[in-house]
PADO-908808 format. One record per residue (C-alpha): residue in three letters; x, y, z; residue number from 1. Coordinates in nm, 3 decimals. Example, Ala and Ser with C-alpha at 12.3 -4.5 7.8 and 13.67 -1.06 7.14 Angstrom:
<pts>
+------+---------+---------+---------+-----+
| type |      px |      py |      pz | seq |
+------+---------+---------+---------+-----+
|  ALA |   1.230 |  -0.450 |   0.780 |   1 |
|  SER |   1.367 |  -0.106 |   0.714 |   2 |
+------+---------+---------+---------+-----+
</pts>
This chain:
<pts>
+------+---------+---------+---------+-----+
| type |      px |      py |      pz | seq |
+------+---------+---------+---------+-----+
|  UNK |  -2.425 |  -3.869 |  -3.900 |   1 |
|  UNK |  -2.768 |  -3.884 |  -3.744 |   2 |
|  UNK |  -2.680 |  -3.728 |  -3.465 |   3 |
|  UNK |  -2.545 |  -3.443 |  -3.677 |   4 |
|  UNK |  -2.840 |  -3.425 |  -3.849 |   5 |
|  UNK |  -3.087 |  -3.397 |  -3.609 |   6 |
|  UNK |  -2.853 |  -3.124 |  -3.405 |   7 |
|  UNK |  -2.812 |  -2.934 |  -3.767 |   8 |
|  UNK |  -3.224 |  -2.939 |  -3.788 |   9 |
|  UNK |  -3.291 |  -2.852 |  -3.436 |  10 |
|  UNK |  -3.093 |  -2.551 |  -3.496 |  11 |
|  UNK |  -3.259 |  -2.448 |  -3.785 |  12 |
|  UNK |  -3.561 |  -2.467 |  -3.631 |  13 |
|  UNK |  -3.504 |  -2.254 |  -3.318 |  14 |
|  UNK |  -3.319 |  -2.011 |  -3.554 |  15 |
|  UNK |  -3.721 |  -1.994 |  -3.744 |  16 |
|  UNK |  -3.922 |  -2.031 |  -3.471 |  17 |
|  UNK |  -3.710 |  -1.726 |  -3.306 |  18 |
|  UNK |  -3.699 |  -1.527 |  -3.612 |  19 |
|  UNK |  -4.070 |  -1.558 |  -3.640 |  20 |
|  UNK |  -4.116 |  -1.438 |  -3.245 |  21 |
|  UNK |  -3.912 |  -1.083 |  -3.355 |  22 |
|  UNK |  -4.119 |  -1.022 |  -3.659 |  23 |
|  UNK |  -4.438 |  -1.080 |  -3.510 |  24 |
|  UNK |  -4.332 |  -0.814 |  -3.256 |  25 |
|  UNK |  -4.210 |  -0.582 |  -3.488 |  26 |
|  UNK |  -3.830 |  -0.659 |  -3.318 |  27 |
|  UNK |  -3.720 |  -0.786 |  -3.707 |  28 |
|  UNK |  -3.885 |  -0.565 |  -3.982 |  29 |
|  UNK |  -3.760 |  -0.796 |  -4.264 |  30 |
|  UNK |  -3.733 |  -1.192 |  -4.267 |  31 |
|  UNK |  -3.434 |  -1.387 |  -4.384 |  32 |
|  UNK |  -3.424 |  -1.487 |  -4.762 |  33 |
|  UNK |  -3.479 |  -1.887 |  -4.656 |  34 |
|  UNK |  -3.828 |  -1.775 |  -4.484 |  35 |
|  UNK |  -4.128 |  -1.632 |  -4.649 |  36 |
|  UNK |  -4.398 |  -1.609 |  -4.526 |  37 |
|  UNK |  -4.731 |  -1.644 |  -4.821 |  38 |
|  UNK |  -5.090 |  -1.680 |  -4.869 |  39 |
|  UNK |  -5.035 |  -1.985 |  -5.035 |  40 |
|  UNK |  -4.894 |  -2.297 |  -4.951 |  41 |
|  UNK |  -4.621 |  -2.228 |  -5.232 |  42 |
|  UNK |  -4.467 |  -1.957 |  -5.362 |  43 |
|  UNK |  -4.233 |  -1.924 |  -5.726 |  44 |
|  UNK |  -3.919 |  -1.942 |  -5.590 |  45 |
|  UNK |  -3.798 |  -2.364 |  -5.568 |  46 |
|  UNK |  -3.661 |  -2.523 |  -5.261 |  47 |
|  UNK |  -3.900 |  -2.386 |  -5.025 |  48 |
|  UNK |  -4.102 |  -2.650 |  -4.801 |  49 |
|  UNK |  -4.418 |  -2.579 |  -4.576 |  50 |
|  UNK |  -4.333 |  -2.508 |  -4.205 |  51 |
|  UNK |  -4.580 |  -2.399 |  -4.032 |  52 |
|  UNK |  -4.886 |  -2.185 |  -4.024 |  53 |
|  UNK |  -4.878 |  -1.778 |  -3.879 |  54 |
|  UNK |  -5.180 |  -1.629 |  -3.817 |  55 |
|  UNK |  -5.420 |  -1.682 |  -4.129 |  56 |
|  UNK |  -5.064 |  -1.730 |  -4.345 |  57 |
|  UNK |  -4.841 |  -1.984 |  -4.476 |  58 |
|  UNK |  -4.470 |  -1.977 |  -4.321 |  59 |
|  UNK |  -4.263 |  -2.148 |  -4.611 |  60 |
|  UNK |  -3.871 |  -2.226 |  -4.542 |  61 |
|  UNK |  -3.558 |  -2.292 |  -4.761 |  62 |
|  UNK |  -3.413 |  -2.639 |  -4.663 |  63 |
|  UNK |  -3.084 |  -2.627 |  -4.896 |  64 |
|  UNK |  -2.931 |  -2.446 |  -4.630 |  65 |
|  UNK |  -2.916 |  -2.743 |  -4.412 |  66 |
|  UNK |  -2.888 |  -2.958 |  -4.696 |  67 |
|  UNK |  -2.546 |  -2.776 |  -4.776 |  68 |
|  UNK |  -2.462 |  -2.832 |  -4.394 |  69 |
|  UNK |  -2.529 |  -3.186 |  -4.410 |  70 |
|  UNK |  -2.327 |  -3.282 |  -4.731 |  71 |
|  UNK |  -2.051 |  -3.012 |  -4.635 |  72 |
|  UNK |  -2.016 |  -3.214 |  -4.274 |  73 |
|  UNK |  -2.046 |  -3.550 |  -4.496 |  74 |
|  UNK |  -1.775 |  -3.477 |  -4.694 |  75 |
|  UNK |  -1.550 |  -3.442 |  -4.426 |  76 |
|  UNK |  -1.695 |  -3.697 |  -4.217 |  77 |
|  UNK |  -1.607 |  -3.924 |  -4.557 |  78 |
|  UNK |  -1.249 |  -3.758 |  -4.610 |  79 |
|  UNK |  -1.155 |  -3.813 |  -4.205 |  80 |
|  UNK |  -1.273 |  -4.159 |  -4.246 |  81 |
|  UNK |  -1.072 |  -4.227 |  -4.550 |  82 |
|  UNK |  -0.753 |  -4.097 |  -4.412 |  83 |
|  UNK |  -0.780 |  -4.265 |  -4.105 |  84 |
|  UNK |  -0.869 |  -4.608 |  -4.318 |  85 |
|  UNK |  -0.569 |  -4.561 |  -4.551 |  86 |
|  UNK |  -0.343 |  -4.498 |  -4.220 |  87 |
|  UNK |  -0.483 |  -4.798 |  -4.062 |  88 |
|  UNK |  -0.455 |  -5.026 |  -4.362 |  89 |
|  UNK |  -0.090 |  -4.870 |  -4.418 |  90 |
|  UNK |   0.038 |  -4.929 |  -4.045 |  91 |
|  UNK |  -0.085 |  -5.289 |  -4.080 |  92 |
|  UNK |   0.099 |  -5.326 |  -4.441 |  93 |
|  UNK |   0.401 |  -5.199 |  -4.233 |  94 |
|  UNK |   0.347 |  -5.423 |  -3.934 |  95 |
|  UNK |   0.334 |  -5.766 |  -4.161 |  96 |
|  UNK |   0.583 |  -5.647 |  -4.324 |  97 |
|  UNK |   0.834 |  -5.661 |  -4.058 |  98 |
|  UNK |   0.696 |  -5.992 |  -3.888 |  99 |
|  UNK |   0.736 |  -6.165 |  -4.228 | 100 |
|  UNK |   1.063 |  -6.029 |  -4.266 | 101 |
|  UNK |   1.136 |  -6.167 |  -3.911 | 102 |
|  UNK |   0.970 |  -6.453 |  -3.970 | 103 |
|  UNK |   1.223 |  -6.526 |  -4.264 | 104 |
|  UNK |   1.497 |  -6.466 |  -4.093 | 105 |
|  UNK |   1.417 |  -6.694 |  -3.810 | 106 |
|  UNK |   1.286 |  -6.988 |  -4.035 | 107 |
|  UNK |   1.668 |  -6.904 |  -4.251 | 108 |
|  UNK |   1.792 |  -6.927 |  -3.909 | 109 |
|  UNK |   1.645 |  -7.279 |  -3.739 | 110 |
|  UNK |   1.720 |  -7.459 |  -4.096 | 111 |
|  UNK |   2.111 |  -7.339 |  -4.067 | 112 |
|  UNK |   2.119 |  -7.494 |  -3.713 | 113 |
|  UNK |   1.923 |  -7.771 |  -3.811 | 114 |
|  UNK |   2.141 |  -7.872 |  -4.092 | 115 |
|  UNK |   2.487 |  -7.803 |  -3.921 | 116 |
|  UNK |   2.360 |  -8.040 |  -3.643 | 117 |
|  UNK |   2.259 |  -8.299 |  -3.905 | 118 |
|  UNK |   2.614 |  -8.277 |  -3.989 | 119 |
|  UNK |   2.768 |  -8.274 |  -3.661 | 120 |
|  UNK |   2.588 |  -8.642 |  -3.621 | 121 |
|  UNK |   2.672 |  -8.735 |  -3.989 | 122 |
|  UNK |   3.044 |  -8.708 |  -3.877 | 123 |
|  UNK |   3.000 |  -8.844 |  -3.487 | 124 |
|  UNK |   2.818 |  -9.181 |  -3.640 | 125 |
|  UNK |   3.141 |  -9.241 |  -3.920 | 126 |
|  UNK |   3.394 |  -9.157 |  -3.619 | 127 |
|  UNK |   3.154 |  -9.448 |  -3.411 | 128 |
|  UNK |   3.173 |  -9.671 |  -3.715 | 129 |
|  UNK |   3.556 |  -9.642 |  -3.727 | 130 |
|  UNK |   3.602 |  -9.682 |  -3.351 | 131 |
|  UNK |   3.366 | -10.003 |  -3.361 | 132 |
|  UNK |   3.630 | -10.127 |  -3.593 | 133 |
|  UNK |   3.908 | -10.083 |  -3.364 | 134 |
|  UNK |   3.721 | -10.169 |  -3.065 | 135 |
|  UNK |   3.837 | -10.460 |  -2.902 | 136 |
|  UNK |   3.527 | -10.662 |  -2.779 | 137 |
|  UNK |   3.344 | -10.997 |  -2.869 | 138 |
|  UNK |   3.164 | -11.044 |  -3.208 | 139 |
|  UNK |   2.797 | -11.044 |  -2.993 | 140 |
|  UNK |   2.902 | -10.729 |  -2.831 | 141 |
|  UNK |   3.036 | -10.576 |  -3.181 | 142 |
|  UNK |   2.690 | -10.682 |  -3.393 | 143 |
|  UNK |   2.522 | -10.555 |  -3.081 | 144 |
|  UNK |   2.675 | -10.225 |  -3.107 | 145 |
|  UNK |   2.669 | -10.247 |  -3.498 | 146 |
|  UNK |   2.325 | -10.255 |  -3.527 | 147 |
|  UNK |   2.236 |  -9.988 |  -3.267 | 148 |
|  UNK |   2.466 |  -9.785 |  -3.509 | 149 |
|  UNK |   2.278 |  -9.866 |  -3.829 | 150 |
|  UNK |   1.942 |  -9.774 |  -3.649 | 151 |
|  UNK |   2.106 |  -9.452 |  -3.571 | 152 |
|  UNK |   2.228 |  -9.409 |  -3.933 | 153 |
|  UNK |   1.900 |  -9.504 |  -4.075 | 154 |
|  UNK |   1.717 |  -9.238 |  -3.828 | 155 |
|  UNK |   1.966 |  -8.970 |  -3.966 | 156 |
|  UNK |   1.910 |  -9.009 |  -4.329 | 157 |
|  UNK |   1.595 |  -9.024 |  -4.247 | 158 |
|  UNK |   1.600 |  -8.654 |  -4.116 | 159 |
|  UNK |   1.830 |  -8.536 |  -4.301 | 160 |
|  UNK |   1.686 |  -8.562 |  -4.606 | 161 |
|  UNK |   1.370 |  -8.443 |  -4.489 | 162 |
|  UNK |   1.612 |  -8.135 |  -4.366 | 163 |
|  UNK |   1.722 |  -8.101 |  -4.737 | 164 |
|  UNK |   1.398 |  -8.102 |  -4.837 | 165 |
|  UNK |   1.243 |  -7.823 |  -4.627 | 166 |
|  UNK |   1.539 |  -7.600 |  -4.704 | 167 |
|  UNK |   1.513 |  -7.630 |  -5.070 | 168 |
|  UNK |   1.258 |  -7.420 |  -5.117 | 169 |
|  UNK |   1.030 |  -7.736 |  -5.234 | 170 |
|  UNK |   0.725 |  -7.575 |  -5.165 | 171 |
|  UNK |   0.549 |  -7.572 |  -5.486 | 172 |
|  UNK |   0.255 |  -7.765 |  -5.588 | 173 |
|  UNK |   0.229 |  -7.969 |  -5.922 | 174 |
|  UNK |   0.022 |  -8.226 |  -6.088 | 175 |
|  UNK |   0.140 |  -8.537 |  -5.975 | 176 |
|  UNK |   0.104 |  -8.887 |  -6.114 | 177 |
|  UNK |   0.123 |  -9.098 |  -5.799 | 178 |
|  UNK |   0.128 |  -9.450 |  -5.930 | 179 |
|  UNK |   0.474 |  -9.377 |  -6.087 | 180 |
|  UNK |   0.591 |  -9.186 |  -5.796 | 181 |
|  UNK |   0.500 |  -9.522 |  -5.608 | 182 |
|  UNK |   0.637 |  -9.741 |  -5.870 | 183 |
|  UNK |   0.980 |  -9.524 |  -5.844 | 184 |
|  UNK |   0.973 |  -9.594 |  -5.479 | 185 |
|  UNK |   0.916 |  -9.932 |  -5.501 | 186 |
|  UNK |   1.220 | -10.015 |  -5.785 | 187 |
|  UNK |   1.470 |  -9.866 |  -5.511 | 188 |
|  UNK |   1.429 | -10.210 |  -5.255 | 189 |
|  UNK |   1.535 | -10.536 |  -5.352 | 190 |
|  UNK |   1.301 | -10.828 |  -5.321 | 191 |
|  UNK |   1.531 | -11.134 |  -5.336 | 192 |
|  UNK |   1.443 | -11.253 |  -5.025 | 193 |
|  UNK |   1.069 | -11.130 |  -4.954 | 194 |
|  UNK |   0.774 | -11.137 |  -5.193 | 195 |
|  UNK |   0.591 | -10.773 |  -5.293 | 196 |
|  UNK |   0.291 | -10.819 |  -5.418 | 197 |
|  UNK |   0.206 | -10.495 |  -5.603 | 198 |
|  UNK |  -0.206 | -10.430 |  -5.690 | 199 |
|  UNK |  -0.318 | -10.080 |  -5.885 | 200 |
|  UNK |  -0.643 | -10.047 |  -5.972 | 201 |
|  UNK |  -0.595 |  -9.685 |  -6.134 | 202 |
|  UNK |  -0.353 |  -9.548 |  -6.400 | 203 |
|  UNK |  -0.267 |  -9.188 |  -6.495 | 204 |
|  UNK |  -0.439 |  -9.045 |  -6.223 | 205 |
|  UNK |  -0.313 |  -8.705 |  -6.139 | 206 |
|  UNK |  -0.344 |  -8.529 |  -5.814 | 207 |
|  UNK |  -0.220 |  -8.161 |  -5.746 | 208 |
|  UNK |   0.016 |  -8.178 |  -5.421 | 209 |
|  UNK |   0.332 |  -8.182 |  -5.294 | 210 |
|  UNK |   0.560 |  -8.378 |  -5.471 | 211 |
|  UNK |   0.854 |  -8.368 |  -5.251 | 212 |
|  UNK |   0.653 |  -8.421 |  -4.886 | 213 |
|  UNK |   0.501 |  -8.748 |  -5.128 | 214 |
|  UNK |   0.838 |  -8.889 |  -5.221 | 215 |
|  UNK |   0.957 |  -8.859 |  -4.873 | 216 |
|  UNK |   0.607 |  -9.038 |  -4.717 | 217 |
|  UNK |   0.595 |  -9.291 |  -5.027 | 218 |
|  UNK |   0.917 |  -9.363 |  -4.937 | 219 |
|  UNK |   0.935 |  -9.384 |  -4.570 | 220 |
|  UNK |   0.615 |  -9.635 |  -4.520 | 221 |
|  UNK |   0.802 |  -9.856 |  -4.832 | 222 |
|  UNK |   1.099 |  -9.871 |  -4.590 | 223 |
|  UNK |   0.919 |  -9.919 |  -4.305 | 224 |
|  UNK |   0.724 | -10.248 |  -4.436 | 225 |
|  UNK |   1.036 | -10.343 |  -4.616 | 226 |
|  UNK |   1.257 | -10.324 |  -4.301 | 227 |
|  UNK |   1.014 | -10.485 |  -4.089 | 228 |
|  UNK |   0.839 | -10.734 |  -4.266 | 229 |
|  UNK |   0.922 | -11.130 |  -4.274 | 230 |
|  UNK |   0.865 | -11.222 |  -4.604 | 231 |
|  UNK |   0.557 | -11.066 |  -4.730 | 232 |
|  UNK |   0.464 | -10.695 |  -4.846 | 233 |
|  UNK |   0.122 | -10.568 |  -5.030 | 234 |
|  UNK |   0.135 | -10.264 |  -5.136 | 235 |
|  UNK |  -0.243 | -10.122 |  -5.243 | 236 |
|  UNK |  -0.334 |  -9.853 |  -5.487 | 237 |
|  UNK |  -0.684 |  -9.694 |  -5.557 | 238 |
|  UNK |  -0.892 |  -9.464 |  -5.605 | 239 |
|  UNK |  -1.025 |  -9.285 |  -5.319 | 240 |
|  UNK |  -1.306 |  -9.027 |  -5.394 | 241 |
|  UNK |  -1.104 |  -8.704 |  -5.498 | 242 |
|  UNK |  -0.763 |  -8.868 |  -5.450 | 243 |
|  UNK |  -0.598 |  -9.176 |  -5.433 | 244 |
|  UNK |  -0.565 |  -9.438 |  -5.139 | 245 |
|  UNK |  -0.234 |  -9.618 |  -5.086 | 246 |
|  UNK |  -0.234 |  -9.933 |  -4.829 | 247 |
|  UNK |   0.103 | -10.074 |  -4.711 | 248 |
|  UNK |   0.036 | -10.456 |  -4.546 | 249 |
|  UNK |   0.343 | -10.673 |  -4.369 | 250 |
|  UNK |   0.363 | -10.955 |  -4.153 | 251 |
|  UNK |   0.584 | -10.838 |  -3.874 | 252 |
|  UNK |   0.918 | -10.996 |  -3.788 | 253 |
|  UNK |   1.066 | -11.038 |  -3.382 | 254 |
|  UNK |   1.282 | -10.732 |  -3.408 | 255 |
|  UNK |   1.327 | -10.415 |  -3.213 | 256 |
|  UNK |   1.079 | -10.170 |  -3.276 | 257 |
|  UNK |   1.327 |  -9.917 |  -3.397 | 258 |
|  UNK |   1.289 |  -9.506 |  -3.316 | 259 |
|  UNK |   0.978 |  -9.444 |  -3.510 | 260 |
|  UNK |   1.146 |  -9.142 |  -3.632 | 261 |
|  UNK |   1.007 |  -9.220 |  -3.974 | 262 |
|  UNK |   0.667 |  -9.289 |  -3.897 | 263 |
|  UNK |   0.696 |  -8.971 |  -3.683 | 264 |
|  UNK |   0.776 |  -8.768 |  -4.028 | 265 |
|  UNK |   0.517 |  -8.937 |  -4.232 | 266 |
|  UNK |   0.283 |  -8.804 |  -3.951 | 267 |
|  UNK |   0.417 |  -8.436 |  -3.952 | 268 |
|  UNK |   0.390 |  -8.411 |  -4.353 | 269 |
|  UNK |   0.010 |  -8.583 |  -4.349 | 270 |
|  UNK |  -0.082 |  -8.323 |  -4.088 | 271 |
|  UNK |   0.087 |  -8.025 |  -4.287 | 272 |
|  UNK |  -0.101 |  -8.154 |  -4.657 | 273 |
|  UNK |  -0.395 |  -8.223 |  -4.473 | 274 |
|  UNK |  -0.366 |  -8.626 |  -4.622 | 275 |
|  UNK |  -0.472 |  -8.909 |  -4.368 | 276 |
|  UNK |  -0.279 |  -9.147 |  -4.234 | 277 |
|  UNK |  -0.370 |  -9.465 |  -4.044 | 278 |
|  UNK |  -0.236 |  -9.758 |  -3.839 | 279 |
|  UNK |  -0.353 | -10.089 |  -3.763 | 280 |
|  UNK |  -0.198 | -10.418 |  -3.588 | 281 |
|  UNK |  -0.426 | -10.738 |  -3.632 | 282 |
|  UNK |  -0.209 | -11.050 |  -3.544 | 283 |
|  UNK |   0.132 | -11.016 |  -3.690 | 284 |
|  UNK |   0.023 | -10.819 |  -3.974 | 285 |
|  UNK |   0.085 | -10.424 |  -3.985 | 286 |
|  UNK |  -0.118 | -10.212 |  -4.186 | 287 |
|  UNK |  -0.076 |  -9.860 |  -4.293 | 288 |
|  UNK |  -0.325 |  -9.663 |  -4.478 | 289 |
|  UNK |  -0.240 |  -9.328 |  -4.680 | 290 |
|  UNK |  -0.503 |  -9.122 |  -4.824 | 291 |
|  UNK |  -0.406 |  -8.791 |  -5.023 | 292 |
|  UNK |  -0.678 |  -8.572 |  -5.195 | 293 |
|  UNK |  -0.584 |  -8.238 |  -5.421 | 294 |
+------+---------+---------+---------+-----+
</pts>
């Protein structure tokens, strides 16, 4: 636009200045209405602007001809731009719109495969189950075996819920009261033969999340220091600035290690809410820390 204008200016100027020349040398016997030329430095007519002196007389010039110019060449200059924004901005509406679409249809098609596989294994661990029955090996061997096939089991509930839950749509966020989400958790084990010893310092505390991905994490680290624990489990609840802090503490048992599928879950769902999740091993004592914030 500033390049326009000064080209549009420099024009009118040479067109003056050349105009000027041919009347001065009689070439032009009348001057173009947007150039006078006057004794005084203004004349009656409006619009006209001081140029330029000739001779012992004023030359005065009419600028709304290159003011028309100017605004004429805006106007375009505005109308090009705006049809070239809305064509932009629609070819990028139309773009998005077909990766999302894709997108949809990819994300509809990994859940399919990842829930017909989670039955595939569902089935092949009952056959196993059935076959251990049948087999025909020593009792060692056969609780050996057994229990390789309940860590397997465990591991596929495990991600198959999880599975369930990411293909129901459970996406939404709510006000959650995470206490009795805990508390819920917590009712599902049985205690008999360990000792849970349960400490809340808050009450009615809402926080706006996830509830699903917090049922499943809840519910995994209550498994975890309920499977692996001897005899003792703390379970901690309190406030934590603008959320709530959950610790999970258990003496550790001499058993396998298991898959760490769980833990591996809790890890992906902490990461996708953005909540914090921490381990620590001090002696035989395993400590988990969970920290969610709206």
């Amino acid at each position: 636009m500033l390049f326009i204008r000064k080209e549009v200016v420099g024009n009118f100027k040479q067109n003056v200045d050349l105009y000027l020349k041919l009347y001065n040398r009689g070439y032009v016997n009348k001057l173009p209405s947007y150039i006078k030329i006057s004794t005084k430095t203004y004349i009656k007519n409006k619009g006209y602007i001081f140029y330029g002196l000739w001779g012992k007389k004023f030359v005065l010039i009419k600028v709304s001809r290159v003011k028309r110019k100017l605004i004429g060449f805006a106007l375009l200059l505005f109308l090009w731009e705006l049809l070239l924004a809305i064509l932009i901005i629609f070819i990028v509406y139309v773009s998005l719109k077909r990766i999302f679409k894709r997108q949809k249809y990819t994300d509809q098609f990994l859940k399919f495969i990842l829930v017909s596989i989670s039955h595939k294994l569902g089935n092949f661990l009952s056959a196993q189950k059935v076959n251990l029955e049948l087999a025909n090996m020593d009792d060692g061997s056969k609780r050996r075996l057994s229990y390789a096939l309940d860590e397997m089991e465990e591991d596929f509930k495990v991600v198959s819920s999880t599975i369930r839950s990411m293909t129901s749509d459970n996406e939404k966020l709510s006000f959650v009261n995470v206490v009795e989400e805990l508390k819920k958790v917590l009712d599902g084990f049985s205690f008999k033969d360990k000792k849970l010893d349960l400490q809340i310092y808050l009450d009615g505390y809402l926080v706006y999340i996830n509830p699903t991905d917090l049922r499943i994490v809840l519910s995994e680290l209550a498994t975890n220091a309920f499977k692996y624990s001897f005899s003792n489990i703390s379970v901690i609840a309190e406030k934590y600035k603008k959320g709530v802090k959950i610790v999970f503490i258990n003496d550790v048992k001499n058993v396998s290690k298991g898959s760490g599928i769980g833990l591996s879950i809790v890890e992906f769902l902490c990461k996708k809410n953005n909540w914090i999740i921490t381990k620590k091993i001090y002696g035989n004592v395993f400590e988990i820390t969970f920290v969610l914030v709206s």
